[in-house]
Structure formats: C-alpha cells, structure tokens
LUMMITOR-470021 format. One record per residue: residue in three letters; x, y, z of N, C-alpha, C in turn. Coordinates in steps of 0.2 Angstrom, whole numbers, plus 5000, padded with zeros to 4 digits. Layout:
% LUMMITOR-470021
alaXYZXYZXYZ ...
//
This chain:
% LUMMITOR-470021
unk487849364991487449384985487549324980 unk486949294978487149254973487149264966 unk487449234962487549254954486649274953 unk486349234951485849214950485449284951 unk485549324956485449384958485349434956 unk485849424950486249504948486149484939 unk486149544936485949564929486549524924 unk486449504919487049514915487549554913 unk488049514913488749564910488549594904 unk488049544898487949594893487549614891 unk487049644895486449674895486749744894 unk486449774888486749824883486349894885 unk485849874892485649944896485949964900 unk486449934902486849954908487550004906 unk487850034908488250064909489050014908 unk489550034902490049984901490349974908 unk490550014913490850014920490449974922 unk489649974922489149914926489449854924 unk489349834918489649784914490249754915 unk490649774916491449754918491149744924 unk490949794928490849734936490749694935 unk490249674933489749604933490149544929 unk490549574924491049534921491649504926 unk491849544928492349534934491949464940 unk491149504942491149424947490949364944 unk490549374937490249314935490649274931 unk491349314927491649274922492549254926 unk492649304931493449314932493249274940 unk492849314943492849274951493049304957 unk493049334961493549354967494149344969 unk494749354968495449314972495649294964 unk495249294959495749264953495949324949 unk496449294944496849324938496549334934 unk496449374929496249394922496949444918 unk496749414914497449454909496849544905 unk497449574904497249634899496749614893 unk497249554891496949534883496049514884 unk496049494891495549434892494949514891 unk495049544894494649594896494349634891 unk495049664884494749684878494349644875 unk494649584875494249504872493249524873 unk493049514880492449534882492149604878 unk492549654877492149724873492549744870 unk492449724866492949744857492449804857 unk491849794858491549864856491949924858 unk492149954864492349974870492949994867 unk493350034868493950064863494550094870 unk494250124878494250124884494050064890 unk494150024887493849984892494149964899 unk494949994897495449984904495250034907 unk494950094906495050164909494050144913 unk493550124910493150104915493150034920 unk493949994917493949944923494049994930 unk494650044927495050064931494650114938 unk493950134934493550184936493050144943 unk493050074944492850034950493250034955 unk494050074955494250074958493950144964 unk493750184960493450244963492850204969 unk492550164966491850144970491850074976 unk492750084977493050054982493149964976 unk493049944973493249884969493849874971 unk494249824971495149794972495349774966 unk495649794963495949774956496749764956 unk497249704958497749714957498149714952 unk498549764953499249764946499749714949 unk500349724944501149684948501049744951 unk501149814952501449844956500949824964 unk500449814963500449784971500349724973 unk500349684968500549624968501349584965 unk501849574969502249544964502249484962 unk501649444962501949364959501249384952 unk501149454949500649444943501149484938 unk501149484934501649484927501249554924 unk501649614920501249674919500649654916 unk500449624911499949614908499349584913 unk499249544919499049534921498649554930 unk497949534930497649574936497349554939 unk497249574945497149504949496349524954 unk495749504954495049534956494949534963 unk495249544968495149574975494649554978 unk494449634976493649624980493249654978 unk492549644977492049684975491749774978 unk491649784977491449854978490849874977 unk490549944977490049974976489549924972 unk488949904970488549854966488349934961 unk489049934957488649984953488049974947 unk487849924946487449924941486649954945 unk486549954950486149974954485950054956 unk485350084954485450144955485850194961 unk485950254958486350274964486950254967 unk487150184966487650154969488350154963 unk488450194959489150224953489250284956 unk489050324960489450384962490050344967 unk490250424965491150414968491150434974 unk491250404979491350444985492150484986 unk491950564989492450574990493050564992 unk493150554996493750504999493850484996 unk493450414992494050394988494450394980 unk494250464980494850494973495350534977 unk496150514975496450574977496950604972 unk496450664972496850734967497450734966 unk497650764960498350774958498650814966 unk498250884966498750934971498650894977 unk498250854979498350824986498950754988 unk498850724981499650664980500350734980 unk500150784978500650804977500950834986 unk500550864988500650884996500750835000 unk500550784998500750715004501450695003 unk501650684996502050674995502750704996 unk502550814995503150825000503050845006 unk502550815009502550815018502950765017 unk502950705016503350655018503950645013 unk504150715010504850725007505150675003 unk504650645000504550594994505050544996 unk504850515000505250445004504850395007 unk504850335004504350285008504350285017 unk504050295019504050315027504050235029 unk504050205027504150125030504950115031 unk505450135023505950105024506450155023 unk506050215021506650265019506850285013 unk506750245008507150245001506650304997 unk506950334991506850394986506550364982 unk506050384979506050344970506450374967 unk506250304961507250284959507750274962 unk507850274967508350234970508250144971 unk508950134970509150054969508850034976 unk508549984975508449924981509349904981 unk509449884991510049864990510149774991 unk510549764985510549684985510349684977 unk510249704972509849704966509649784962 unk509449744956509449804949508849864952 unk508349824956507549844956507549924959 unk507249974957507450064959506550064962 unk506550084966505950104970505450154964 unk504750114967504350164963503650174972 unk503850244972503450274979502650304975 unk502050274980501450294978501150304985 unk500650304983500050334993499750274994 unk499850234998499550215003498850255008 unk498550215009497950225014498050175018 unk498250195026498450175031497850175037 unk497550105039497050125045497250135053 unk497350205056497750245062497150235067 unk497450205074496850195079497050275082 unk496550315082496650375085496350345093 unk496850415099496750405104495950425107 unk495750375109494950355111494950295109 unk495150255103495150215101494750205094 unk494550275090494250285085494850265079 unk494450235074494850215068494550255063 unk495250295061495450345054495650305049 unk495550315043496050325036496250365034 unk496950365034497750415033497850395027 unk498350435023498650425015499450445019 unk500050385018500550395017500850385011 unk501450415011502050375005502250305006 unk502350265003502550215005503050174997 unk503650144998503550104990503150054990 unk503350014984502949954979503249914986 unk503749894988503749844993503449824999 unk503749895002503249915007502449905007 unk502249915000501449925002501149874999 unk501849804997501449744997501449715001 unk502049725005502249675010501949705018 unk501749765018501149795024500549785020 unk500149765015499649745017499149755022 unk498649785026498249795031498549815037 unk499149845035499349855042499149905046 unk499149915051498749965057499049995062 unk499150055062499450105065499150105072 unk499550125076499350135081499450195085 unk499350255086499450315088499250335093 unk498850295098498850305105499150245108 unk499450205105500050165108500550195107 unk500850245102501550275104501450315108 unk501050355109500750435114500850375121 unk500550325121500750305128501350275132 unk501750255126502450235127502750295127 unk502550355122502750435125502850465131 unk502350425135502450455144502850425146 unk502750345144503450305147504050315150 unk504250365144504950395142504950455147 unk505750435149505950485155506150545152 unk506150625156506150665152507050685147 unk507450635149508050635145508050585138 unk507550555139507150505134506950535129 unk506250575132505850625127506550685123 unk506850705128506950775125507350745119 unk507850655118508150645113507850655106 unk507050605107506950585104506450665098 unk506350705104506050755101506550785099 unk507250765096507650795093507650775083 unk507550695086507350665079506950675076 unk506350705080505650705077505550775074 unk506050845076506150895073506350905068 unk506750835065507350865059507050795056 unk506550745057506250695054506750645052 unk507250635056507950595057508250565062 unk508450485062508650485068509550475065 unk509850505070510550505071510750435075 unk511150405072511350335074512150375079 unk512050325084512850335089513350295086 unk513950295089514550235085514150165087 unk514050205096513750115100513150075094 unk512750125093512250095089512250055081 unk512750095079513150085072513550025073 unk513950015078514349935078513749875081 unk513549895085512949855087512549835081 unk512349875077512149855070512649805064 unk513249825064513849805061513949715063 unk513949735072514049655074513449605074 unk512849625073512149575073512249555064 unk512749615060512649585052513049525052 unk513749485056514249455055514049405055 unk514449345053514149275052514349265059 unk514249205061514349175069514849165069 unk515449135064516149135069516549195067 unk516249255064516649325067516249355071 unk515549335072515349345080515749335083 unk515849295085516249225090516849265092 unk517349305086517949325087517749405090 unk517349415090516949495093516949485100 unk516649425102516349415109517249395112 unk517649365109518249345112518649395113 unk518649475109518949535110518749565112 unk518049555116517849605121518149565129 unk517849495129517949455134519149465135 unk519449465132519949495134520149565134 unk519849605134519949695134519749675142 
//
C-alpha cells in the first residue's frame, strides 16, 4: 500500500482512531519509536488520545510498550505493525477474539494458577539474580492442533517470557506423539505430574542439576570422586 493511497492524518472527517493510524504509518513508520509526548504533540485537540491509540490494538494494530519490549523506556512505543485499514468503512469493528474480557483474563489466569507457564514465577516475585518482580499477563500462543490445524490459545506468561518467546509455536500433536513413545512406566510417571500440574525432582536429578551448575574445576573434582568410589 503506498502512502500516496491513503487519506491524511488530518483530515478532520475521519474518526480520531482513523487518524492516529494514519499518523502512525505516514509520520512514525513501521518498526519505529515514537514517544507519548510526540503523540499528544500531533492532537492537542484530543484530551484521550492514548486510549484511541490504544483502541488499534483491538483491530489487530502492534503497538509496543517497555513491557513488551525491553530496550524502550516507559514513555516510549514502538509501531509494529499495521492492522485493520480502519479509516475505511466497516473495517473499525472490533473482532471478537480480539478483546479479552475482564472475567475471561480472570479464568485464564487461575487455570494456569497465576504463574508464568514458561518459567514458573508469581507475580511479584523477584527475578533470581536482581531487584526485577515479575509482572504476569495473557499471551496468545499459535497451537498446531493434531490434523495439523493452527489455533490461537491465551496463556499466562511473564514480561520476560513473552519478550523473549516472541512467535513461539506450540506443538501439541508433537507431544501427543512423543506421548505413545513413552513406555507404560513412562506414561503412568509422567501422568503423575500432569495431575498435580508439578513435576517432583529426584535427588539423581537435583545433583545432576547442582553438577552442570559448577564451574569446570569443581567439575573436575566431581568426576574424580566418582571415578574413585
């Protein structure tokens, strides 16, 4: 689509949401940063104007914050990707799917017992290594369902997790086949974990953990006191 195609940003017929899009690809660009200020700057008229930026997100638009970008500073946001060409009729409705409800963030959230399912952590809990306390939101995850059909799922996930997976892609008729793999002393272990949404570490498994943590010359002194036992 070229510029040259599309209306102006300040055509005073259109809808302020229309306008912010337009301002977004003719003035900020795709992939670039624009600041808060920059954005009031453009519609002093406008007294909400963040809450109709924010409202392109409904119509599939990509707007990032620092929360899911961390090299942008709060004040700044960074233009993704275009969406719905809402200055055009018909094309500002909201598809369902993509708003999600207070009570349905709320159910997802204790399905998945309010825990980043990537790495385990609570919100508000300390990142380990640093000051930084987890902040947990939904993720929309794309699941190869068995046939090979591609769903969109809503997980938990934190701010790190769900910068640093970025597009990641589930696969749920590659575990189900790895599932028959597994011998029936295999399955019935693992169907133990999956009961209680837990896995239980062994000692074996806990020092095996413990030993890949050591630097290499207390490796060294590990493999020496097994090689004499």
């Amino acid at each position: 689509m070229a510029i040259a195609d599309i209306p102006s940003w300040r055509n005073g017929n259109l809808s302020t949401m229309a306008r912010c899009a337009l301002w977004l690809l003719t003035e900020v660009g795709v992939g670039e940063i624009f600041t808060k200020t920059q954005l009031r700057e453009a519609f002093p008229e406008t007294s909400q104007i963040d809450r109709r930026m924010r409202d392109l997100r409904d119509r599939g638009w990509r707007i990032a914050t620092n929360r899911d970008d961390a090299t942008l500073t709060p004040s700044e946001h960074r233009f993704v990707e275009k969406g719905a060409e809402v200055w055009k009729p018909g094309q500002s409705k909201v598809k369902a799917a993509a708003v999600i409800s207070a009570p349905q963030r709320r159910e997802i959230l204790d399905r998945d017992d309010h825990l980043c399912r990537v790495c385990g952590i609570a919100a508000g809990e300390a990142y380990e290594g640093g000051m930084e306390t987890a902040q947990l939101d939904l993720a929309r995850r794309e699941v190869i369902r068995p046939g090979g059909g591609v769903t969109v799922e809503l997980v938990t996930e934190c701010r790190r997790c769900r910068i640093g997976g970025r597009g990641r892609l589930t696969d749920v008729s590659g575990v189900l086949g790895r599932l028959e793999q597994m011998s029936q002393v295999e399955r019935e272990h693992f169907a133990q974990w999956v009961a209680v949404d837990r896995r239980d570490f062994s000692l074996l498994e806990r020092m095996w953990g413990e030993y890949r943590s050591l630097p290499a010359e207390s490796r060294g002194t590990v493999r020496q006191a097994l090689e004499q036992s």
